[in-house]
C-alpha positions as CSV (number, residue, x, y, z in Angstrom):
1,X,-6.4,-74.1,8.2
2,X,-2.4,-75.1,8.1
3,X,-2.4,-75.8,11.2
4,X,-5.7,-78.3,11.3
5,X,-3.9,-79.7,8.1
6,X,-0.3,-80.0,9.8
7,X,-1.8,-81.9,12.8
8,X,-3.6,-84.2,10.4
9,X,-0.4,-84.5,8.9
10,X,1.1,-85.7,11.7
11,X,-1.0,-87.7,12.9
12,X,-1.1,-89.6,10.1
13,X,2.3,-90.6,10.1
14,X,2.3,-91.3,14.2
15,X,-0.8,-94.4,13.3
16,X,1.8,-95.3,10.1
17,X,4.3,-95.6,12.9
18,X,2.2,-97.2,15.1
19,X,1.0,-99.8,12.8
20,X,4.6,-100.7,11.8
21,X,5.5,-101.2,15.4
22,X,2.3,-103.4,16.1
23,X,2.6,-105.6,13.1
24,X,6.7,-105.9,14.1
25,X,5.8,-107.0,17.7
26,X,3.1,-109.5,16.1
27,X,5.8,-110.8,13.7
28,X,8.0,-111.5,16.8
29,X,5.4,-113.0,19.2
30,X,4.7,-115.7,15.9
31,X,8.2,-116.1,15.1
32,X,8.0,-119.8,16.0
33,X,5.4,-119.8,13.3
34,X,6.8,-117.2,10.7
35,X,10.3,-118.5,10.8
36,X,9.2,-122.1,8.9
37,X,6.9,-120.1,6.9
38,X,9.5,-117.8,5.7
39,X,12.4,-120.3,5.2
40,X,9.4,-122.5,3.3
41,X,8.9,-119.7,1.0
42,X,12.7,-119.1,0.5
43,X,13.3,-122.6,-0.3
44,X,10.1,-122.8,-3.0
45,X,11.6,-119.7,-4.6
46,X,14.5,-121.5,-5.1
47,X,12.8,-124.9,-6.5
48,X,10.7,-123.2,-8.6
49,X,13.2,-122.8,-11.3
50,X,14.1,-126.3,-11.4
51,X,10.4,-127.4,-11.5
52,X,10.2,-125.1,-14.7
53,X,13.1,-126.6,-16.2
54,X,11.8,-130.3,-15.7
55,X,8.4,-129.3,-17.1
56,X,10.1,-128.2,-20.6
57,X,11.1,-131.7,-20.7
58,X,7.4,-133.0,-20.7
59,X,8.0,-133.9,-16.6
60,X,4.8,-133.9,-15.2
61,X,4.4,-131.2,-12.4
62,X,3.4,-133.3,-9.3
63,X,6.3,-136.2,-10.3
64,X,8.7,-132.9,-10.2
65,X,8.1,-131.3,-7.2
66,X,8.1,-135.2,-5.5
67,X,11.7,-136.3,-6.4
68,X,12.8,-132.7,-5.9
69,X,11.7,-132.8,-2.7
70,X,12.7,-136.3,-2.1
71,X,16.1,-135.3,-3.3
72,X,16.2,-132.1,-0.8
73,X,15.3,-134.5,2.3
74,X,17.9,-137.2,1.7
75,X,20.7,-133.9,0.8
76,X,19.5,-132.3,4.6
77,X,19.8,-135.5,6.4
78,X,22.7,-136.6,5.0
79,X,24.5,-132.9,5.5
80,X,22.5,-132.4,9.3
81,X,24.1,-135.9,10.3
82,X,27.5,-134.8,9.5
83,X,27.3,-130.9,10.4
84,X,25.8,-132.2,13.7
85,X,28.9,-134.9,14.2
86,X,31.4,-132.6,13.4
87,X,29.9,-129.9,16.0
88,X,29.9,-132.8,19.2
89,X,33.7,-133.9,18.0
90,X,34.8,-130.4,18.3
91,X,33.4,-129.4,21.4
92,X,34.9,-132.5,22.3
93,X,38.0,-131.8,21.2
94,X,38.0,-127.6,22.3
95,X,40.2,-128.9,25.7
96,X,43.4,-130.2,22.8
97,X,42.7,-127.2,20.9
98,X,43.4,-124.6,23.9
99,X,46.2,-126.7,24.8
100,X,47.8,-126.0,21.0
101,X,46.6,-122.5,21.3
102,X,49.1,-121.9,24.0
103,X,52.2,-124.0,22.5
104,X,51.5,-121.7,19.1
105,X,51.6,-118.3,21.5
106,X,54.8,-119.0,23.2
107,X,56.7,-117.3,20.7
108,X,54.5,-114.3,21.2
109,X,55.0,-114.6,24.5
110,X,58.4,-114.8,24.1
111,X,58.7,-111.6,22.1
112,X,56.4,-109.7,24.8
113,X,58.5,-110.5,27.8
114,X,61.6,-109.1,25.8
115,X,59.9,-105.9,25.2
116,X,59.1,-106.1,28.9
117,X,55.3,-106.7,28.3
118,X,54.3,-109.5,31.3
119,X,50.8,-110.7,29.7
120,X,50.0,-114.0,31.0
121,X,48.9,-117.2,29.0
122,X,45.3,-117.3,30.5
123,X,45.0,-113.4,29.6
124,X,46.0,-114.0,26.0
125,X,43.6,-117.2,25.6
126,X,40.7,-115.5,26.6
127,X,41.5,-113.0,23.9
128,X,42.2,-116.1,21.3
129,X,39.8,-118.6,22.3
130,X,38.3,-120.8,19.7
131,X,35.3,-121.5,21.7
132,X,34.3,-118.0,21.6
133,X,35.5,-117.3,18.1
134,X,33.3,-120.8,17.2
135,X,30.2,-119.6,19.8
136,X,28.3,-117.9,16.9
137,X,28.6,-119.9,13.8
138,X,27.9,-123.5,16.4
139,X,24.7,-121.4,17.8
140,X,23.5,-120.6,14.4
141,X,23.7,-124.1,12.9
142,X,22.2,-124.9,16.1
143,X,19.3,-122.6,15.9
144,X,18.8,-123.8,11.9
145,X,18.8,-127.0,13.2
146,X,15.9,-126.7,15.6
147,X,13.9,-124.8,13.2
148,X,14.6,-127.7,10.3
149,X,13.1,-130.0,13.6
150,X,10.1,-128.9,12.0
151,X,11.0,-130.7,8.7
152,X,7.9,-132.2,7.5
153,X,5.8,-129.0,8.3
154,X,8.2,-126.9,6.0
155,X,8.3,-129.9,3.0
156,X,4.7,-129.6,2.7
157,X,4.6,-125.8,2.8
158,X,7.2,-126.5,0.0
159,X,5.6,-128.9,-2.2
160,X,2.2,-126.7,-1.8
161,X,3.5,-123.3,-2.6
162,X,5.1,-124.9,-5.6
163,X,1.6,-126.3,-6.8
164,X,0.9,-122.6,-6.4
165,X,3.4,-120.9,-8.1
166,X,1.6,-121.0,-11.3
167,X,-1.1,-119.1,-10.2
168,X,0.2,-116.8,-8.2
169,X,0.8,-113.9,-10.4
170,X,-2.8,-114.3,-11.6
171,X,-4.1,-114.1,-8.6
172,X,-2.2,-111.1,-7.4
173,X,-3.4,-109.2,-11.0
174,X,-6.8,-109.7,-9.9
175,X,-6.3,-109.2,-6.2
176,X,-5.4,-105.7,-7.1
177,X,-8.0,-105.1,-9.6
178,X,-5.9,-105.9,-13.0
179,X,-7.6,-109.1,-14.7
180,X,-6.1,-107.1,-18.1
181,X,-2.6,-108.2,-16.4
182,X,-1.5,-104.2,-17.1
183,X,0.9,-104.1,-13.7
184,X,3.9,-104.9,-15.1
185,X,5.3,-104.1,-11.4
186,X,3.9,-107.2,-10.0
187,X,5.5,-109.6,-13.1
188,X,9.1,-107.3,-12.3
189,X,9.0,-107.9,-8.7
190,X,8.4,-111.4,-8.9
191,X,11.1,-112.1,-11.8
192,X,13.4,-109.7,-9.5
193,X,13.1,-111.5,-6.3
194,X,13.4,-115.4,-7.8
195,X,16.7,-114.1,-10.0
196,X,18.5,-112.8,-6.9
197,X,17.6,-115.9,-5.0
198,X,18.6,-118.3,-7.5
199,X,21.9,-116.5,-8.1
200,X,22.7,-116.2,-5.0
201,X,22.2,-119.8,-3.9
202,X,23.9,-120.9,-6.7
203,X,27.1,-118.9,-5.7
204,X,26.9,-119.5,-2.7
205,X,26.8,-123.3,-3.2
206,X,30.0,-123.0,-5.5
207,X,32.0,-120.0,-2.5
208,X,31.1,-123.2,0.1
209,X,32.0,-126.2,-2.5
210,X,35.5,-124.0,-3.4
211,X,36.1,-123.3,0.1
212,X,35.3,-126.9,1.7
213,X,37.7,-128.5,-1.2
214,X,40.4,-125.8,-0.2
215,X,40.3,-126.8,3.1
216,X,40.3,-130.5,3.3
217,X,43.7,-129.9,0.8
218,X,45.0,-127.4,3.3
219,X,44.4,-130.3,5.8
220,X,42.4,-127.9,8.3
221,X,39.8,-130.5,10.3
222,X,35.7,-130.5,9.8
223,X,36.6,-128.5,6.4
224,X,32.7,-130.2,5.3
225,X,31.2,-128.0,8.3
226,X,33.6,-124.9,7.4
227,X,32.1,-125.5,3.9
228,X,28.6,-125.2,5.1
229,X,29.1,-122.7,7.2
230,X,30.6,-120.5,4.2
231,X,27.5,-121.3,2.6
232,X,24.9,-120.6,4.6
233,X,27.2,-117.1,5.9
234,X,27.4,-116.1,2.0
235,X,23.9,-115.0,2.0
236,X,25.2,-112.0,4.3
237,X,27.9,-109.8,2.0
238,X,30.8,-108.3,3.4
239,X,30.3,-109.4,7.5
240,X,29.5,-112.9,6.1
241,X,32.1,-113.9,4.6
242,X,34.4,-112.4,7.5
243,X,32.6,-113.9,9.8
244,X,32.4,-117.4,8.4
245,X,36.3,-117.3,7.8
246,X,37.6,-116.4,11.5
247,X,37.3,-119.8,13.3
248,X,38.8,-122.2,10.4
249,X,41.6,-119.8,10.0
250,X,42.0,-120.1,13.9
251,X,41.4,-123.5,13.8
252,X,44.4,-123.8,11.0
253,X,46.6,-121.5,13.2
254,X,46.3,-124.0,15.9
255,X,46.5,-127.3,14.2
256,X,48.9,-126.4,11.7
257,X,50.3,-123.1,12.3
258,X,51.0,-120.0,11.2
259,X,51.6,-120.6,7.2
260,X,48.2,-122.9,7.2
261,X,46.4,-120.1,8.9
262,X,48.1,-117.7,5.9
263,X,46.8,-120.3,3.5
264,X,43.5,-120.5,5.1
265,X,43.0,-116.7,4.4
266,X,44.0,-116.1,1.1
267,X,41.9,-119.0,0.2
268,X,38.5,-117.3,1.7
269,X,39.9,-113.5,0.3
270,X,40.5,-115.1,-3.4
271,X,36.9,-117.6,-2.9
272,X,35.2,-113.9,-2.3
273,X,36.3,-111.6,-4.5
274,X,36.0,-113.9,-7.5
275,X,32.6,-114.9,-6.6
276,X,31.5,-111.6,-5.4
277,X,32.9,-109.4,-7.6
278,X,33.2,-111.1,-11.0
279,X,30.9,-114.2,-10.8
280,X,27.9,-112.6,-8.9
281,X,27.6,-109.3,-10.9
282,X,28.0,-111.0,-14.3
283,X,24.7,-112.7,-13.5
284,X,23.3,-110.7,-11.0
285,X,24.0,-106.8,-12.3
286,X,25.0,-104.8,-10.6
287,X,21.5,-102.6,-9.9
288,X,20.4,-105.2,-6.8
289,X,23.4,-104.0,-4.7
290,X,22.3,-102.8,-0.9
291,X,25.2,-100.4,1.3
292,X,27.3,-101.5,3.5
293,X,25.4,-99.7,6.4
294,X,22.2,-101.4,5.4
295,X,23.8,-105.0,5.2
296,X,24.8,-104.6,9.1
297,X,21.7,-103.1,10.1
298,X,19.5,-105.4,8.7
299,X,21.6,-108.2,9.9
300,X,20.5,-106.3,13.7
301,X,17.2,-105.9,12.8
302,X,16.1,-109.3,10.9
303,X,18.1,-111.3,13.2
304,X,16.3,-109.2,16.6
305,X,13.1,-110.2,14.7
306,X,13.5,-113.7,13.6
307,X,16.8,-115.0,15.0
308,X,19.2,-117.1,13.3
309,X,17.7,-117.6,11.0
310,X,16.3,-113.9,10.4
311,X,20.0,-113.3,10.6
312,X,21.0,-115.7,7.8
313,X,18.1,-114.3,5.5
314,X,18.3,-110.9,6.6
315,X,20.5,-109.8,3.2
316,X,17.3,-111.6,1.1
317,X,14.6,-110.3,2.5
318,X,16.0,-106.3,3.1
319,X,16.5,-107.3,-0.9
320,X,12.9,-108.1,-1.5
321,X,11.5,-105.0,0.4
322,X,13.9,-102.8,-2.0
323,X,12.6,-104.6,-4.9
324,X,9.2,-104.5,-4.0
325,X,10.1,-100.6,-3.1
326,X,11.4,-100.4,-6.4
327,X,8.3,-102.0,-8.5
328,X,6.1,-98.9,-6.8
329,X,6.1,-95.3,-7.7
330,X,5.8,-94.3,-3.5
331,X,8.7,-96.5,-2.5
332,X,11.1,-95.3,-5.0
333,X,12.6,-92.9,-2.8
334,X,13.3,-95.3,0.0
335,X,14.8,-97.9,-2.2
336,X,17.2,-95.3,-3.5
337,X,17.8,-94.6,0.2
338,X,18.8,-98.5,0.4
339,X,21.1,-98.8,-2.6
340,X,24.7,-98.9,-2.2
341,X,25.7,-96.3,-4.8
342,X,22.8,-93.6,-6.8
343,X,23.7,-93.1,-10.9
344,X,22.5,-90.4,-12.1
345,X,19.9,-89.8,-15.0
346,X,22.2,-89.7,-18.3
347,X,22.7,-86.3,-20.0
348,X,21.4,-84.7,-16.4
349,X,24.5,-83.0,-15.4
350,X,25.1,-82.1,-19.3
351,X,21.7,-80.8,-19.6
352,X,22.7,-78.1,-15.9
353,X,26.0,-77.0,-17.4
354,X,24.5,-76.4,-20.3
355,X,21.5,-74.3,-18.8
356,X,24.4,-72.4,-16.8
357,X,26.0,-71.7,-19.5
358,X,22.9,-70.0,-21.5
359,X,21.8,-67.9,-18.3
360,X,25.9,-66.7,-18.3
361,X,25.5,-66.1,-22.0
């Protein structure tokens, strides 16, 4: 009888498997579909708030949502016209920038051929060129660009889920049998999932406002885009932010050397830890934290899945699987799996020495 039940057993989990992988190639085939949805839904999470906040002030609804969104459209055209200029000047501008990159070597190579070290200057540019080092951020904004192509599609999946919003939770109580509204789970994971994104779009607005400032005083060129880009990569914690600072501190290195470049780094080091590890916390607790190894998997897997922009919201939405983990008693165990550190039950290693010590006794 074990055995019948061990096979069924196994089984079982083999068409769980199965499912998972079926429903992830589905995802991928739609992607050109799910990936407007998805940032549609991101950005209504993040208008909701606002909406409420208006509508304590006796704002109609509808007028809300319409200058909102009015507001969001004039805010993306206005930054996509600049981000998009600033990308053609500096691929027109990447031949002057090699040529710097060499002058600002020569020292090195200077110091190498002392030591008896013959390394050429082509060799060391392809090590240090900024077109590589620029290659992914350029191709992400690019790839966020061509899905925002779609722009009218995602504003009215926008202004729509918003007319929605209030209902939502209703409709999910009675969706799962609970017109009594007794799940608190459900009211949890939504509160849970609209604080994190709120938060974190809010500090990440102020790391790429503090960071785009810094720059244009440091005098480092396109500091707008290097804003933006800091922005967008503060979504993703710990790569993000390192991946977001290498090409403007190479780009200071070579336009204004080596103290610039110094500059340029302490200014994204102190940007991040004060708004990662005093301002975010403070409003965020610390209990929504994900580990390090998750962060850079899911960056592999979201970004495999939806691209760019998977790779972008990859940090949210790994964030919103734990919480929804969290808000159910059979997912506990998995979201403990994806939390960055495990506290321990209060009193429970009291409560073992003191059972030791009555067995000893």
């Amino acid at each position: 009888m074990g055995r019948f039940e061990n096979q069924g057993v196994a089984f079982k989990g083999f068409a769980i498997m199965a499912f998972i992988v079926v429903i992830l190639a589905g995802i991928k085939a739609a992607s050109p579909i799910v990936v407007p949805f998805v940032l549609s839904a991101f950005i209504a999470v993040i208008c909701n708030p606002v909406i409420d906040w208006l509508a304590r002030y006796r704002v109609p609804r509808g007028l809300a949502i319409m200058v909102l969104m009015v507001f969001i459209v004039l805010m993306g055209l206005w930054l996509a016209s600049i981000v998009g200029s600033s990308i053609n000047e500096f691929s027109q501008q990447l031949p002057h920038y090699r040529d710097q990159l060499v002058e600002q070597f020569s020292w090195v190579l200077g110091k190498l051929q002392a030591l008896n070290i013959s390394v050429s200057r082509d060799q060391l540019l392809a090590y240090f060129d900024p077109g590589i080092a620029l290659s992914m951020t350029t191709n992400m904004l690019s790839s966020v660009g061509g899905v925002m192509a779609n722009l009218f599609l995602i504003i009215l999946t926008v202004v729509f889920m918003l007319f929605e919003a209030q209902t939502l939770p209703k409709k999910l109580h009675f969706a799962l049998d609970d017109p009594d509204m007794r799940l608190k789970q459900i009211d949890k994971f939504l509160h849970s999932v609209n604080q994190y994104m709120v938060i974190k779009t809010l500090v990440s607005l102020g790391t790429g406002l503090i960071v785009g400032i810094g720059l244009a005083i440091i005098g480092v060129d396109y500091a707008l885009l290097w804003g933006v880009v800091a922005f967008l990569f503060n979504y993703i914690p710990n790569i993000g932010s390192i991946i977001a600072a290498i090409p403007s501190v190479l780009l200071a290195f070579i336009q204004l050397g080596p103290a610039a470049a110094g500059m340029t780094g302490l200014l994204y080091l102190g940007t991040n830890m004060v708004m990662g590890n005093v301002v975010e916390p403070k409003y965020m607790g610390r209990g929504l934290g994900l580990s390090t190894l998750v962060v850079f998997l899911s960056l592999i897997f979201w970004g495999w899945l939806l691209g760019s922009v998977g790779m972008l919201l990859s940090v949210p939405l790994t964030m919103i699987v734990k919480i929804a983990l969290e808000s159910s008693q059979s997912g506990g165990w998995l979201a403990i799996l994806l939390a960055d550190e495990v506290s321990l039950p209060s009193g429970s290693s009291g409560d073992d020495e003191n059972s030791s010590a009555d067995k000893q006794s």
